[in-house]
C-alpha positions in Angstrom: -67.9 -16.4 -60.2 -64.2 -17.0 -61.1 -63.1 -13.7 -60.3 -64.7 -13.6 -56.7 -63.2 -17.0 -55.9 -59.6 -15.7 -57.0 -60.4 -12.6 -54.9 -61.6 -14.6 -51.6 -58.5 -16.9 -52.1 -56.6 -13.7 -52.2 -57.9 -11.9 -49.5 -57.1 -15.4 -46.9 -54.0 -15.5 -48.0 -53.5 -12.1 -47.0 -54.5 -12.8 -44.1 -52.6 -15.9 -43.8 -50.0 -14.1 -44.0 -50.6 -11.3 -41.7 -51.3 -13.7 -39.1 -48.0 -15.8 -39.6 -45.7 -12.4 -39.4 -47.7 -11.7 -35.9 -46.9 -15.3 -34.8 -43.7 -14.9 -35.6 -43.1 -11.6 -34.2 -44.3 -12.6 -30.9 -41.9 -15.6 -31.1 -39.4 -13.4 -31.1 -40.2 -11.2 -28.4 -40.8 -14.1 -26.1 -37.2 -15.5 -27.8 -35.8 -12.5 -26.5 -37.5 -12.8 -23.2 -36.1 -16.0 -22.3 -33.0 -15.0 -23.2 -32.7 -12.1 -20.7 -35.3 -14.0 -18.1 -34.0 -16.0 -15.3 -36.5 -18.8 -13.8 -36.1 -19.3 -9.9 -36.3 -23.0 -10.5 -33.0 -23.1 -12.2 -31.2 -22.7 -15.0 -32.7 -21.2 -18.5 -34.4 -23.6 -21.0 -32.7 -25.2 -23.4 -32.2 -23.5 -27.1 -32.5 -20.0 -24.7 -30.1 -17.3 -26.3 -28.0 -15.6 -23.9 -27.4 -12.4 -25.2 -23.5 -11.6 -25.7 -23.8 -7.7 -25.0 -25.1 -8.9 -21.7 -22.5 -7.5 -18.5 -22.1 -9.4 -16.0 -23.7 -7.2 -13.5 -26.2 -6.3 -15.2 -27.6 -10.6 -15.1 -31.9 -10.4 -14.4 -33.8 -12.8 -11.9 -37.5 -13.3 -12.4 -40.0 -14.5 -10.2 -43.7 -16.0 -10.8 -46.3 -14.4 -8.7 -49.8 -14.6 -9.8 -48.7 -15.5 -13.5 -46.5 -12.3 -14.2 -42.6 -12.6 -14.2 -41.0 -9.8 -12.0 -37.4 -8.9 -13.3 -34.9 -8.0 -10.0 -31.6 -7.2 -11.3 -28.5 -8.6 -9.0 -27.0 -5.1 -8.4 -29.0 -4.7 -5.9 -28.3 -7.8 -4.4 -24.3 -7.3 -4.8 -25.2 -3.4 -2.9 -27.1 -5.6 -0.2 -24.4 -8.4 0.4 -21.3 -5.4 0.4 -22.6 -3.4 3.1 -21.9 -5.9 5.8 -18.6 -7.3 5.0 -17.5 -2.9 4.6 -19.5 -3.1 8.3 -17.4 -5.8 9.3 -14.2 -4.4 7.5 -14.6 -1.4 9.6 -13.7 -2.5 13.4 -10.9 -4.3 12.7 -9.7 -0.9 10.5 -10.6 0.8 13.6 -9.3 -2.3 16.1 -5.7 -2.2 14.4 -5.4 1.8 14.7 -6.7 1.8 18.5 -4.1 -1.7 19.4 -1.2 -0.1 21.2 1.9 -1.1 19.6 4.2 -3.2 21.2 7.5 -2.5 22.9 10.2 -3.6 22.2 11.7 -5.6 25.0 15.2 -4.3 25.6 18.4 -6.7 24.5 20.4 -8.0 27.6 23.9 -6.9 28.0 26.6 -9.7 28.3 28.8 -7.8 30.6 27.5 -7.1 34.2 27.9 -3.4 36.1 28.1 -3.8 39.9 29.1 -0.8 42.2 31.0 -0.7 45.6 31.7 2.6 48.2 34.0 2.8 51.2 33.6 6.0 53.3 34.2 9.0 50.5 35.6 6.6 47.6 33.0 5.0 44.9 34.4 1.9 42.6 32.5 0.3 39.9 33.4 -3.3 38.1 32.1 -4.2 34.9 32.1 -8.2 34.5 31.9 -10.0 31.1 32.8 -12.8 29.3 36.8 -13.0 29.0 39.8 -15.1 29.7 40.3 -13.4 33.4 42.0 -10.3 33.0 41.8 -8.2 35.4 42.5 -4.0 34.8 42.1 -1.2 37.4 41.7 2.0 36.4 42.9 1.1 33.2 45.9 -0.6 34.1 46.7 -4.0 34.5 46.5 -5.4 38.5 50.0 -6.3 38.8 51.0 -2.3 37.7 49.7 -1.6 41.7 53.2 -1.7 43.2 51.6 -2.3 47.0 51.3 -5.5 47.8 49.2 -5.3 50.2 46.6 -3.1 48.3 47.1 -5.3 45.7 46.0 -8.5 47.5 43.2 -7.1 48.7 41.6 -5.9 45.8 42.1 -9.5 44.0 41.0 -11.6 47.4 37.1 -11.8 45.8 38.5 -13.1 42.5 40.7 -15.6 44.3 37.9 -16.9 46.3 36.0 -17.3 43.2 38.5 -20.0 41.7 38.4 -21.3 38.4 35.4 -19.5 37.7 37.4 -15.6 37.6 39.3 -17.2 34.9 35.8 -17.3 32.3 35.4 -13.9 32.7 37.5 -10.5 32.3 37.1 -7.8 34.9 37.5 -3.7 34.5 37.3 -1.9 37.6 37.6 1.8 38.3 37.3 4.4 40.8 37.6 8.0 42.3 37.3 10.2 45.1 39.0 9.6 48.7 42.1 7.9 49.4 43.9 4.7 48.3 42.8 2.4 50.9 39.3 3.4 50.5 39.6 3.1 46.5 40.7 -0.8 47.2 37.9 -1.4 49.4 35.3 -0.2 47.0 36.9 -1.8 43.7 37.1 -5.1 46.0 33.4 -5.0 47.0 32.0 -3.7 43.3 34.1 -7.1 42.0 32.8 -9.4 44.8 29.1 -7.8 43.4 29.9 -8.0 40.1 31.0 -11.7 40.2 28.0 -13.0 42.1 25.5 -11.0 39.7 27.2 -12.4 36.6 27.4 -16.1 37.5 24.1 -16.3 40.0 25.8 -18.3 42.9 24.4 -18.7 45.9 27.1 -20.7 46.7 29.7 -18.1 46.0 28.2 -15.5 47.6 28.1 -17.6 51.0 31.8 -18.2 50.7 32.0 -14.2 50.8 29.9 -13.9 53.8 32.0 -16.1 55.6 34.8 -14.5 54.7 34.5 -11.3 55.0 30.7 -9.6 55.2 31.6 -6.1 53.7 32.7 -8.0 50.7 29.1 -7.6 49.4 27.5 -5.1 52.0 28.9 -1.6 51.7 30.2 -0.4 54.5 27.9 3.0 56.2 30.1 4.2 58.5 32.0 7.5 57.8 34.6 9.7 59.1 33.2 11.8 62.0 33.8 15.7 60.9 35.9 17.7 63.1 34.7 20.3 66.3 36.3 23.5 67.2 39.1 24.2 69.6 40.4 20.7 69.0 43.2 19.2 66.2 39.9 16.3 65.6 36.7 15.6 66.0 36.7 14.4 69.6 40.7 15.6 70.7 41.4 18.8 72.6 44.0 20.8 73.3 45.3 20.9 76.6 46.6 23.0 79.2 49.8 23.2 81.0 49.0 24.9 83.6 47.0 24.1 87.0 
């Protein structure tokens, strides 16, 4: 009777212990579980082991339906959320590359370029900030040994006043003769001056003085006919 007891007891322990390995076997599956398991209702439960070879993509979500935890990994999520801000990314990519660029606005010049004609004779004046000299074909004024030619090319500065002495004036010209070279230099300066300092002022002193001081004059030398020493002259007889 002894020996069956021992036996028995034997045999339960066994058991015993086969059924305390399974217990704690499944404890550490579900340990294991809850470590990799994410609940929707927030964060893991307390003494849950976060696994250190875990990446950080590679994070789990679980859900409860109908008792059974569904594992959705966040990569999927991450794949989901980048495809709209690369959608969005993409117009303005192709927004910049379709802009037209922007010109550059072109820098003002100081100095002011103002042209005058008188019959065949063109003149052109160049007006900048100076201390009011005044040069003619690249010569000073006072080199132009006619007076008369002289005055007349300086009468728009002289009306001007105190203002021709702010600025310094080049003037040059070709083609024709002298007088019409000093008409044209005088008009391009009387231009010149009134575009540079935006008088309205000034420019009504010129038209009282003198109106082809700013409006070129059209008129031109009428060309010369046959049998005649001019355009309109003949030569005459001595006889009848």
């Amino acid at each position: 009777m002894s020996e069956k007891k021992t036996e028995e007891s034997k045999v339960e322990k066994k058991t015993e212990e086969s059924k305390v390995e399974k217990e704690e076997k499944v404890k550490k599956h579900t340990h294991k579980e809850t470590a990799e398991v994410v609940t929707l209702r927030g964060d893991p439960p307390q003494g849950a082991l976060v696994p250190s070879n875990a990446s950080k993509h590679s994070s789990t979500k679980s859900t409860e339906a109908n008792g059974t935890h569904h594992v959705v990994s966040e990569e999927k999520k991450v794949e989901q959320t980048d495809k709209p801000v690369q959608e969005e990314k993409e117009p303005e990519k192709k927004a910049k590359k379709t802009a037209p660029k922007a010109k550059k606005k072109p820098k003002k010049s100081s100095a002011i370029v103002a042209r005058g004609k008188r019959k065949k004779s063109i003149a052109r004046a160049r007006v900048k900030v100076g201390k009011g000299q005044f040069r003619v074909n690249g010569s000073a004024i006072n080199s132009v040994q006619n007076k008369y030619i002289r005055e007349l090319m300086l009468e728009p500065v002289k009306l001007a006043g105190e203002k021709a002495l702010q600025v310094d004036i080049s003037a040059s010209s070709y083609g024709g003769g002298v007088m019409g070279q000093a008409q044209a230099v005088r008009t391009a300066i009387a231009r010149g001056l009134v575009e540079y300092f935006e008088d309205d002022a000034l420019k009504q002193v010129y038209l009282e003085r003198d109106r082809s001081l700013l409006i070129e004059d059209p008129r031109r030398v009428e060309p010369k006919k046959y049998r005649g020493p001019k355009s309109r002259a003949r030569y005459q007889k001595s006889y009848r």
